[in-house]
Backbone bond lengths (Angstrom), bond angles and torsions (degrees), N, CA, C in turn:
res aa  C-N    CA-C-N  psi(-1)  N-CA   C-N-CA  omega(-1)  CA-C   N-CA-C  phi
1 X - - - 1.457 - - 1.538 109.56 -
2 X 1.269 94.37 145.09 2.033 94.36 -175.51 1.396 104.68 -99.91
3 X 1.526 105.44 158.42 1.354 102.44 179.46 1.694 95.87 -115.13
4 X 1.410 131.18 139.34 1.490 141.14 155.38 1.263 100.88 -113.06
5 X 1.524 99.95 124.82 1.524 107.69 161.20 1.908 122.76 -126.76
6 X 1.688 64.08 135.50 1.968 76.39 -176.29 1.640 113.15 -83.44
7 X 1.622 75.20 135.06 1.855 97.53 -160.63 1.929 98.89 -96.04
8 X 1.409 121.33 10.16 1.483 125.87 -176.18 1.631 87.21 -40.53
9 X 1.458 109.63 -67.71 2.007 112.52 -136.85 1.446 90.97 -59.53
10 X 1.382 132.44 0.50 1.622 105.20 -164.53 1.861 82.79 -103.85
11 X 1.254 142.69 -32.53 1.376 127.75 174.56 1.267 94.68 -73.40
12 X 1.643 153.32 -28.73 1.351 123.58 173.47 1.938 124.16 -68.46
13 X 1.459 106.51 -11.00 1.420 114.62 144.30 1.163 115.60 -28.91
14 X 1.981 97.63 -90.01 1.282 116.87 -158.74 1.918 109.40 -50.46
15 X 1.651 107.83 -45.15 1.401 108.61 -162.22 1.996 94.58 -60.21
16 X 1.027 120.53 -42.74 1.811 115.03 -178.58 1.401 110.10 -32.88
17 X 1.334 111.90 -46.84 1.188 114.95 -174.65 2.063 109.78 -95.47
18 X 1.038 124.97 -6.19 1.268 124.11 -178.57 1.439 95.28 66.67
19 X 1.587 120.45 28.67 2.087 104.11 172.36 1.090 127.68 -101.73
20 X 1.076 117.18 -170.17 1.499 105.11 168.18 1.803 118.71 -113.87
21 X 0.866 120.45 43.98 1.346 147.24 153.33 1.444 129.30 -156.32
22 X 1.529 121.05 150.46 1.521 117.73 7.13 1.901 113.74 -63.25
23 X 1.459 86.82 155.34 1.798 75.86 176.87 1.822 101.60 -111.22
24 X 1.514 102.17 123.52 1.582 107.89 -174.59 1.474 98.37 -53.72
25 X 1.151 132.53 -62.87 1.312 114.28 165.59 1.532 144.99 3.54
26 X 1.078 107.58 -76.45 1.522 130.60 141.96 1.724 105.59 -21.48
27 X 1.914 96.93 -97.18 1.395 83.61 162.56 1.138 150.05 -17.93
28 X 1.255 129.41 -72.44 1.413 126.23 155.75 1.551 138.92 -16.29
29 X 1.558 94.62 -41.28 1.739 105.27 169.01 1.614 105.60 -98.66
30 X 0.928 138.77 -15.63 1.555 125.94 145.79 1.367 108.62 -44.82
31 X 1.055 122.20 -80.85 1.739 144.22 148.60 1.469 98.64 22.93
32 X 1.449 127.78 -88.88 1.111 158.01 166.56 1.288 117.73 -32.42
33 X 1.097 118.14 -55.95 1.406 132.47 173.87 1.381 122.13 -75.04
34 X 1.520 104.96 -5.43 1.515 100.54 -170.94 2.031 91.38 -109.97
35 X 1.714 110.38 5.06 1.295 103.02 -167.80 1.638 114.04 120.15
36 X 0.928 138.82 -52.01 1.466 136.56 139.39 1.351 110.78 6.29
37 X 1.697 116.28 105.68 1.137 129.50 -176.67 2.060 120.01 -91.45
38 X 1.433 79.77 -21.19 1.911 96.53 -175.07 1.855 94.51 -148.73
39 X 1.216 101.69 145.04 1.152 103.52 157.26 1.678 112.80 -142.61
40 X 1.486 104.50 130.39 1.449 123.58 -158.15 2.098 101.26 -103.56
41 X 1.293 94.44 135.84 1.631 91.10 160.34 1.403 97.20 -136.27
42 X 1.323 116.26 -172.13 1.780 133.98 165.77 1.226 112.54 -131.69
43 X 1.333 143.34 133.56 0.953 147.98 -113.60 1.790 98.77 -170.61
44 X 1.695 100.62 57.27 1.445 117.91 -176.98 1.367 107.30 -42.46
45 X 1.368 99.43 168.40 1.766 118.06 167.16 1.676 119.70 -78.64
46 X 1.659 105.73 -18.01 1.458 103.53 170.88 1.655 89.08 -111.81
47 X 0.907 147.51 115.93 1.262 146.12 -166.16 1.674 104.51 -74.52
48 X 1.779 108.20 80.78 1.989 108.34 -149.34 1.742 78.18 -87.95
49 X 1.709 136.46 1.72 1.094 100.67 179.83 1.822 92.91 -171.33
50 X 1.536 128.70 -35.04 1.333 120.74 176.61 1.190 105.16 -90.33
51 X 1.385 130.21 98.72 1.726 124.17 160.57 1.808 122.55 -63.43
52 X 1.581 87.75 149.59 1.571 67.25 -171.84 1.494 120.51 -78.21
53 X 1.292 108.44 -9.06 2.034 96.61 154.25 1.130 125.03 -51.31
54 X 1.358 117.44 -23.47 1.529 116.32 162.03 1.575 128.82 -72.88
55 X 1.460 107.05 -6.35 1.439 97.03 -167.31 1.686 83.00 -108.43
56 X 0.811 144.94 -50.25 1.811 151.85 151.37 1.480 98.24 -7.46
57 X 1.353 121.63 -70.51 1.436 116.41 -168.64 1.763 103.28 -86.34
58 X 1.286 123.60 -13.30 1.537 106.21 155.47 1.543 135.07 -78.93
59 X 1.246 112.91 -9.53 1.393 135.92 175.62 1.390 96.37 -87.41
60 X 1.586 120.16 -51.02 1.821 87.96 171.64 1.575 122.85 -74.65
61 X 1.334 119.82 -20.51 1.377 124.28 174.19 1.513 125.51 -91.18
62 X 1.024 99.68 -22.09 1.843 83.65 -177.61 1.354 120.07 -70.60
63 X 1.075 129.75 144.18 1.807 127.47 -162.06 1.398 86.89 -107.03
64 X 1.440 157.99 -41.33 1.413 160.48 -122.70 1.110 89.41 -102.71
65 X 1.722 113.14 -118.97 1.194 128.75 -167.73 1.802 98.55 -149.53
66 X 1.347 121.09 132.76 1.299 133.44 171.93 1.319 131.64 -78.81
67 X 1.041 149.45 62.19 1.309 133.43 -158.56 1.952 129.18 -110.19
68 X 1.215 130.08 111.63 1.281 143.46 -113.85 1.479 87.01 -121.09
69 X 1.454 130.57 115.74 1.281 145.39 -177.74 1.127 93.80 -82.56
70 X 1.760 134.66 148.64 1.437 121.03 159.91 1.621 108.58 -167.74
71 X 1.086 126.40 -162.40 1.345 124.62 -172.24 1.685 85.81 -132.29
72 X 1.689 84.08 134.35 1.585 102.36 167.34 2.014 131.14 -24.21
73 X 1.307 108.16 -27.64 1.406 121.19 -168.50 1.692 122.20 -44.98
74 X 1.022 112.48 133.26 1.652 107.15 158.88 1.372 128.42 -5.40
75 X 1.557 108.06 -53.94 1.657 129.40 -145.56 1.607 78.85 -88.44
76 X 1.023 123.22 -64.59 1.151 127.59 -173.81 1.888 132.88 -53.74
77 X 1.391 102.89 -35.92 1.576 114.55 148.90 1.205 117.38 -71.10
78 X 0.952 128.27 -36.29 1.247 130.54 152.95 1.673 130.38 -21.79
79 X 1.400 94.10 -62.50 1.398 123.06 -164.13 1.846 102.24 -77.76
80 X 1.470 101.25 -53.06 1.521 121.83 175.13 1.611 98.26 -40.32
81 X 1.627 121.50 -57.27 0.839 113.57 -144.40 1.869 112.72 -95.50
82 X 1.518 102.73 14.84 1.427 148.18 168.81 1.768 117.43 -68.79
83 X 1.365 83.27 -85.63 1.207 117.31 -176.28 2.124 112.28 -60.06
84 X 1.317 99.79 -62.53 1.426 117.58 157.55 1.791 96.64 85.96
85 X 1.249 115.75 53.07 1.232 117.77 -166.42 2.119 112.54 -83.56
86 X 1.211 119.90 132.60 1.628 110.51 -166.66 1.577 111.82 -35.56
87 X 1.288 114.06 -16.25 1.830 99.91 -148.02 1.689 87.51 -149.24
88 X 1.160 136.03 134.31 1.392 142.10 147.49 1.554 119.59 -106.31
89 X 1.151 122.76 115.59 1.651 121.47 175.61 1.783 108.48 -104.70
90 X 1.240 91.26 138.95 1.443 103.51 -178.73 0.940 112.68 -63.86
91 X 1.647 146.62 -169.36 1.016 124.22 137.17 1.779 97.37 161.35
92 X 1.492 102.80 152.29 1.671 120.21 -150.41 1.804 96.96 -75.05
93 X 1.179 120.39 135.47 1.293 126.17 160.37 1.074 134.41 -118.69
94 X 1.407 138.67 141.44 1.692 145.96 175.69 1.159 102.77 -146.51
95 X 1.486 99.62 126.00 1.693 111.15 -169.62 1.785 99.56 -66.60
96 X 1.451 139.02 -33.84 1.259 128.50 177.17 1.773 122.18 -79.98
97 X 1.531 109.91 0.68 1.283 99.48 -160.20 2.171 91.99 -93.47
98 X 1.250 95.48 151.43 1.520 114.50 -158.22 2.418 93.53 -77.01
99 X 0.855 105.23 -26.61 1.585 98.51 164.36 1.771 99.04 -176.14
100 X 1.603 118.39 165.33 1.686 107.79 -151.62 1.628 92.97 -67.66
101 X 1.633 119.64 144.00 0.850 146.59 -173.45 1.591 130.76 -78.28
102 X 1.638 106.51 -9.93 1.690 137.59 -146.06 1.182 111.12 147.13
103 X 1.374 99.81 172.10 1.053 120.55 -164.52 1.315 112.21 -104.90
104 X 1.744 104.19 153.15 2.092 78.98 -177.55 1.340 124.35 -93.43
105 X 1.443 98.66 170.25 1.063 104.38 -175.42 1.885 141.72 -85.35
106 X 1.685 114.18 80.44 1.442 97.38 -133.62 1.113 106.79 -102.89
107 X 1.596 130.70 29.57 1.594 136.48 137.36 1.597 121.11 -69.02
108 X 1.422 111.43 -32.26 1.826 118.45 166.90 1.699 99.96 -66.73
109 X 1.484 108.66 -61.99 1.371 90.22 179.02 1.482 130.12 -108.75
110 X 1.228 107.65 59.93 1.838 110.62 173.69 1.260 110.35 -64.91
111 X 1.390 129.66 -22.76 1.243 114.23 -152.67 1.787 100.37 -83.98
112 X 1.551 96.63 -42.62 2.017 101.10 -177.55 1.728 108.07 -81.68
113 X 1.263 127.68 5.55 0.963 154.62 -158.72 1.542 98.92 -91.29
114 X 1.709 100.45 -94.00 1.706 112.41 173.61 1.776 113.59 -27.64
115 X 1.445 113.87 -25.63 1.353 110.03 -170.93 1.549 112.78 -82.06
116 X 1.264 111.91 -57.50 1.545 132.44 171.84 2.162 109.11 -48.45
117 X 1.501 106.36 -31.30 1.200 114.83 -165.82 1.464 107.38 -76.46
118 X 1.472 117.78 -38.55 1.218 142.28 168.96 1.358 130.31 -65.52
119 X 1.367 106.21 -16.93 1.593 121.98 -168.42 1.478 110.69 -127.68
120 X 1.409 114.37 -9.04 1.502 118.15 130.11 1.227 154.16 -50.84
121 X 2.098 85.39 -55.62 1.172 82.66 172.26 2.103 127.11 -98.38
122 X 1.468 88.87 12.67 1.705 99.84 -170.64 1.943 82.55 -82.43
123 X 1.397 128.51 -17.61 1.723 126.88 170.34 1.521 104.77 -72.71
124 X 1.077 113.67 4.82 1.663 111.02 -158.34 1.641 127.70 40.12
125 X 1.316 86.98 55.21 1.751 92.54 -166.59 1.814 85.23 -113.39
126 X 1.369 113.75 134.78 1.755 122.48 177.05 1.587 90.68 -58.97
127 X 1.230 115.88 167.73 1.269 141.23 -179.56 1.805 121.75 -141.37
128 X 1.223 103.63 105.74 1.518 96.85 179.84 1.273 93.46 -124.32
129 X 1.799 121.51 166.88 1.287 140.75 162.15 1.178 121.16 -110.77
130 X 1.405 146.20 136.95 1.180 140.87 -163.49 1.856 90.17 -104.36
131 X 0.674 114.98 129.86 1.775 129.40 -165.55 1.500 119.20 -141.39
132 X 1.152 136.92 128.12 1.753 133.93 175.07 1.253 94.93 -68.38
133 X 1.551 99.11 171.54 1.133 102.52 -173.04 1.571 135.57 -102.60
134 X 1.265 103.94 70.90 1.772 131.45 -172.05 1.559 118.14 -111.01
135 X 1.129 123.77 122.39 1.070 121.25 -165.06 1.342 107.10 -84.66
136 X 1.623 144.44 4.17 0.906 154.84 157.14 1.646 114.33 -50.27
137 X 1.389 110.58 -55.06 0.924 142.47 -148.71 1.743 95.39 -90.43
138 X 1.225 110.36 -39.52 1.453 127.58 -175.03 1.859 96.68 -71.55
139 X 1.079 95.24 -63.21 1.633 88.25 -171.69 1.788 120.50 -62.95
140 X 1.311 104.94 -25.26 1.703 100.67 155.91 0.729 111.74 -59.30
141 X 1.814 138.61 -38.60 1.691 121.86 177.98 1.341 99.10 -52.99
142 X 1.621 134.84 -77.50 1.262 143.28 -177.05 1.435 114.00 -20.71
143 X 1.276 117.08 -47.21 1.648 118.39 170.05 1.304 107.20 -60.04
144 X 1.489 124.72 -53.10 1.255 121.34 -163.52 2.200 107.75 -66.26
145 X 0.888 83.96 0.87 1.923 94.69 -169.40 1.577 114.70 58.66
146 X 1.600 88.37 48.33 2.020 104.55 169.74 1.542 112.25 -78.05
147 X 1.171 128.27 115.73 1.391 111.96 -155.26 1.926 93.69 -92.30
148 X 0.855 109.23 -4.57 2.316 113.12 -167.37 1.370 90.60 -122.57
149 X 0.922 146.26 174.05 1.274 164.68 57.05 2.000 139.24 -57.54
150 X 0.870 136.27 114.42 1.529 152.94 -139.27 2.120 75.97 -120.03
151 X 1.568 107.36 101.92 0.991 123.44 168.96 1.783 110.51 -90.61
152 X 1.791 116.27 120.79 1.004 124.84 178.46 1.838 128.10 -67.90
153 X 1.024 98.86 86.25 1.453 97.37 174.73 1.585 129.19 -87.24
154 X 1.519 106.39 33.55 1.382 116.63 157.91 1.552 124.33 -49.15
155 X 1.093 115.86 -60.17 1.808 109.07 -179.39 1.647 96.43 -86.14
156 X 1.409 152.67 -3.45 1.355 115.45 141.68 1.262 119.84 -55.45
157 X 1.362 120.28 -42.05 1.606 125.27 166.21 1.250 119.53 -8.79
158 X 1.882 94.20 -91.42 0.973 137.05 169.91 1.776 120.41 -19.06
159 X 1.117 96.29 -31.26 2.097 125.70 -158.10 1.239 126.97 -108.88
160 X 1.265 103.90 -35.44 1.533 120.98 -166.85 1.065 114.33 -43.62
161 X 1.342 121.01 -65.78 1.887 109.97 168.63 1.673 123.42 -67.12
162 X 0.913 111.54 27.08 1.810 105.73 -162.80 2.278 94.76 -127.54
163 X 1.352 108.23 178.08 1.009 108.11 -166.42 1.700 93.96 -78.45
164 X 1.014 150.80 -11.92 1.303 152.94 -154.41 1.452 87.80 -114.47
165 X 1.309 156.26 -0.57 1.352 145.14 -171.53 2.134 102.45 -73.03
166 X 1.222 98.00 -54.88 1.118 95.74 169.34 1.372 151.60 -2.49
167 X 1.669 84.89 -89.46 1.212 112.07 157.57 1.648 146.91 -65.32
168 X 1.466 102.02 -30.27 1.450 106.31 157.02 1.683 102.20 -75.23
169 X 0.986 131.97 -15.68 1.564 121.88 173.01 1.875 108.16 -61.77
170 X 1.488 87.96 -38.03 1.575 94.36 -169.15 1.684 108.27 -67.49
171 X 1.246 108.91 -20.79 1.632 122.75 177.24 0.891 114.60 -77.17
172 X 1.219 135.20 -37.99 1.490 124.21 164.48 1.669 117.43 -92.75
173 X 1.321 115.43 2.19 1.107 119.85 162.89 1.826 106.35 -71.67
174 X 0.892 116.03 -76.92 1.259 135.32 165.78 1.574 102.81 -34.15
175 X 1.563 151.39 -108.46 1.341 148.40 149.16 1.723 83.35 24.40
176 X 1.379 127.65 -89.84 1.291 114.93 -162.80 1.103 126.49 -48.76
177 X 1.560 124.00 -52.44 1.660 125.06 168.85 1.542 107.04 -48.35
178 X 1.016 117.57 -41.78 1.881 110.78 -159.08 1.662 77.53 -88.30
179 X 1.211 157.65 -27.26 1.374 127.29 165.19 1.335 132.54 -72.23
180 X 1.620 119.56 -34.13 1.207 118.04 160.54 1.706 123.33 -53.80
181 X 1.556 117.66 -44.37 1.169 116.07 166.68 1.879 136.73 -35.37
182 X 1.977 77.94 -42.37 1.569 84.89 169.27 1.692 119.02 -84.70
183 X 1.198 100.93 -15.19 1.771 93.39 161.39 1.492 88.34 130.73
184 X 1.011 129.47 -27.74 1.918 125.62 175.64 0.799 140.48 -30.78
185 X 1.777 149.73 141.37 1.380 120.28 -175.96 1.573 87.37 -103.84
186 X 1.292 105.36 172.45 1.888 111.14 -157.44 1.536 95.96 -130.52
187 X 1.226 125.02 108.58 1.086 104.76 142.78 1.303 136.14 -123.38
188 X 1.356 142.17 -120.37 1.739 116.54 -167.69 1.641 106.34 178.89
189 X 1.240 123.48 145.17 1.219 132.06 -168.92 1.614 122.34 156.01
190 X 1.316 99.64 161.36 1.987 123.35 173.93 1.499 101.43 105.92
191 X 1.179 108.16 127.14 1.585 130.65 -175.77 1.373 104.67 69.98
192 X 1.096 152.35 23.40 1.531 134.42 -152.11 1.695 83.74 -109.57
193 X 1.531 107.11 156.40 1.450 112.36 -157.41 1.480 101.23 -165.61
194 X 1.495 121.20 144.20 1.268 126.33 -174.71 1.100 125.27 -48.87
195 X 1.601 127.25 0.71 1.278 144.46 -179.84 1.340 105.09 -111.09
196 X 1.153 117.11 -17.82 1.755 115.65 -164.05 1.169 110.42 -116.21
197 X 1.447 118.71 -28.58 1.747 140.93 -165.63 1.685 96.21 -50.19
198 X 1.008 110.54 -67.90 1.517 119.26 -165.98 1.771 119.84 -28.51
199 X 1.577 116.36 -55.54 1.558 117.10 -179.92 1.338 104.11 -70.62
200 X 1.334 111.86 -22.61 1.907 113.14 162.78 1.432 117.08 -22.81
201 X 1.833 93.22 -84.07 1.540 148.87 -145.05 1.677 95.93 -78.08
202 X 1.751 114.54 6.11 1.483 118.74 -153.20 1.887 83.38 -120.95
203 X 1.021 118.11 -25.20 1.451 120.49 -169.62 1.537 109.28 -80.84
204 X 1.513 113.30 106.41 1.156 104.87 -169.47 1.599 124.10 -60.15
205 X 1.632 105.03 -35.46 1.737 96.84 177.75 1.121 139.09 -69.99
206 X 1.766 108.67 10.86 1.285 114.31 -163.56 1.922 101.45 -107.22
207 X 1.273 108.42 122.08 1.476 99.17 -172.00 0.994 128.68 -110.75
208 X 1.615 115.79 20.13 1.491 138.01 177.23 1.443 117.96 162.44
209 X 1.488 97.24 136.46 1.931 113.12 -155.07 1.746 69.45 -123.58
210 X 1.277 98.80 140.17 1.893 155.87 149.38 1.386 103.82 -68.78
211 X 0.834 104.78 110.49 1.804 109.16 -166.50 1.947 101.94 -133.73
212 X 1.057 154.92 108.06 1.269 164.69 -159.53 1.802 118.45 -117.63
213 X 1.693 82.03 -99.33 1.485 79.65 -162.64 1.741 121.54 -75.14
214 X 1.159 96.66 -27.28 2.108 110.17 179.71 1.881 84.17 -51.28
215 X 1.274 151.73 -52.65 1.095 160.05 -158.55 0.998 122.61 -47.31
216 X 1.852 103.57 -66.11 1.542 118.53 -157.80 2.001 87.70 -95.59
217 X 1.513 117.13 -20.02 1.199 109.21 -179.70 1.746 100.63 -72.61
218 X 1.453 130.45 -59.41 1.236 92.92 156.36 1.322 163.75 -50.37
219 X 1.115 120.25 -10.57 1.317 148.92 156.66 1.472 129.60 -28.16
220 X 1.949 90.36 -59.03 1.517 102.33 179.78 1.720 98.01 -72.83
221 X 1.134 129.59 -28.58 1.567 109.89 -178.58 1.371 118.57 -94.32
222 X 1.877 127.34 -6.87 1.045 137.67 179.19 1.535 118.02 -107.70
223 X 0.958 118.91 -50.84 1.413 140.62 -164.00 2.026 105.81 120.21
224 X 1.112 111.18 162.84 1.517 136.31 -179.91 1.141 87.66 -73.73
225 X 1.335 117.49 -70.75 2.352 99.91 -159.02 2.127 94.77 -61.85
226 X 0.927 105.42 -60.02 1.805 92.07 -177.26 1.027 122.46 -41.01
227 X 1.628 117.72 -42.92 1.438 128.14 157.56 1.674 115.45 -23.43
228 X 1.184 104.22 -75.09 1.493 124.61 -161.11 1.383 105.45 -73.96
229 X 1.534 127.94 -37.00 1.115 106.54 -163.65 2.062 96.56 -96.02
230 X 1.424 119.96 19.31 1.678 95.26 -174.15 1.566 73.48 -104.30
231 X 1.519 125.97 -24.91 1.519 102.41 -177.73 1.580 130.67 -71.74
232 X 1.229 110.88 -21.83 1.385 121.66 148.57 1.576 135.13 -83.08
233 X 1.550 112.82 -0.82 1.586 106.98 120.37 0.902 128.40 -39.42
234 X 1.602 112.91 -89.30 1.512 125.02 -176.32 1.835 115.40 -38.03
235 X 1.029 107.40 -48.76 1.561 102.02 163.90 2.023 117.58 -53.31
236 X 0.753 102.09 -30.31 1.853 104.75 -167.64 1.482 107.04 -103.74
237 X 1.478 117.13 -20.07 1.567 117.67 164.48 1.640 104.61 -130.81
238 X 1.308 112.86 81.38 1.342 108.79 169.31 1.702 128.37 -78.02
239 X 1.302 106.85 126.36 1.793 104.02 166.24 1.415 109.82 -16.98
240 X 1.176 125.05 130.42 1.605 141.17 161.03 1.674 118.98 -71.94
């Protein structure tokens, strides 16, 4: 299983202060070097922390794989189709919500959907959707000819120690089998944390978790390469 880690929280540093460090950039090749197979940012509509000079100078530097979180919009295909980054993930936006909230919803919007999906991938840019974990929801990607899906593991997060942890485990357990079946590649992420990673990292169809903020928050008390490489332990020897 691969690990990508999103390097957003270290430009929401820098933007607090309006500086120019830390530079995610930078990050990113720590990132890499410490084992980091993908490294993912999002690349909002108010830009509260990845500018797009940052995604310009990560597209010439990243050696792995790039992959560019974003909201369906014009500005943003646009930009994708600019920039030309390996991987684009869909994914729901609200300029007030504190980080994405869910997953979207891509039976409400198939229709502006099919267009953006097509015009990605006619750039040859991969295409994933970040999606909960419903197989309803999964097989509209499949209609739409989404070849990834980025399965939301927010309420396992959310759960994990509580009597309901379980069972949302079993939902994205499940979400993953009924996506591989349909031919999808699966991968997985949001909230997942060095305590939680493990029943993840246990699901065989899932072949790489998006891992962010648990990361760079260790980071500031460890360093970034220690960071990255005990979380890709825990991914490669998970609790039994």
């Amino acid at each position: 299983m691969r690990l990508a880690v999103n390097i957003d929280h270290v430009a929401t540093i820098r933007q607090v202060r309006k500086a120019e460090e830390p530079d995610p950039v930078t990050a990113a090749a720590f990132a890499e070097l410490a084992g980091a197979q993908g490294i993912t940012i999002h690349l909002r509509g108010d830009r509260r922390h990845i500018q797009d000079r940052d995604v310009e100078l990560l597209r010439r530097t990243v050696t792995t794989r790039l992959n560019v979180e974003m909201a369906g919009t014009r500005e943003m295909v646009r930009l994708a189709q600019s920039f030309k980054p390996d991987q684009v993930t869909l994914v729901p936006e609200r300029r007030d919500e504190l980080t994405t909230e869910g997953g979207l919803d891509v039976m409400l919007h198939s229709g502006s959907l099919e267009g953006v999906v097509r015009e990605l991938r006619d750039s040859a840019i991969d295409v994933s959707v970040f999606v909960d974990p419903d197989l309803e929801q999964i097989r509209a990607c499949h209609k739409l000819g989404v070849p990834i899906i980025e399965i939301n593991t927010g309420k396992y997060a959310d759960n994990w120690k509580s009597s309901r942890g379980a069972a949302e485990l079993e939902k994205v357990a499940n979400a993953a089998r009924g996506a591989r079946k349909l031919g999808l590649r699966v991968l997985a992420g949001h909230g997942l944390t060095y305590r939680n990673v493990d029943a993840i990292a246990r699901i065989q169809e899932i072949e790489e978790l998006n891992i962010g903020h648990s990361i760079i928050a260790r980071a500031v008390l460890v360093g970034l390469e220690r960071a990255v490489r005990e979380m890709a332990e825990l991914m490669h020897s998970p609790r039994s």
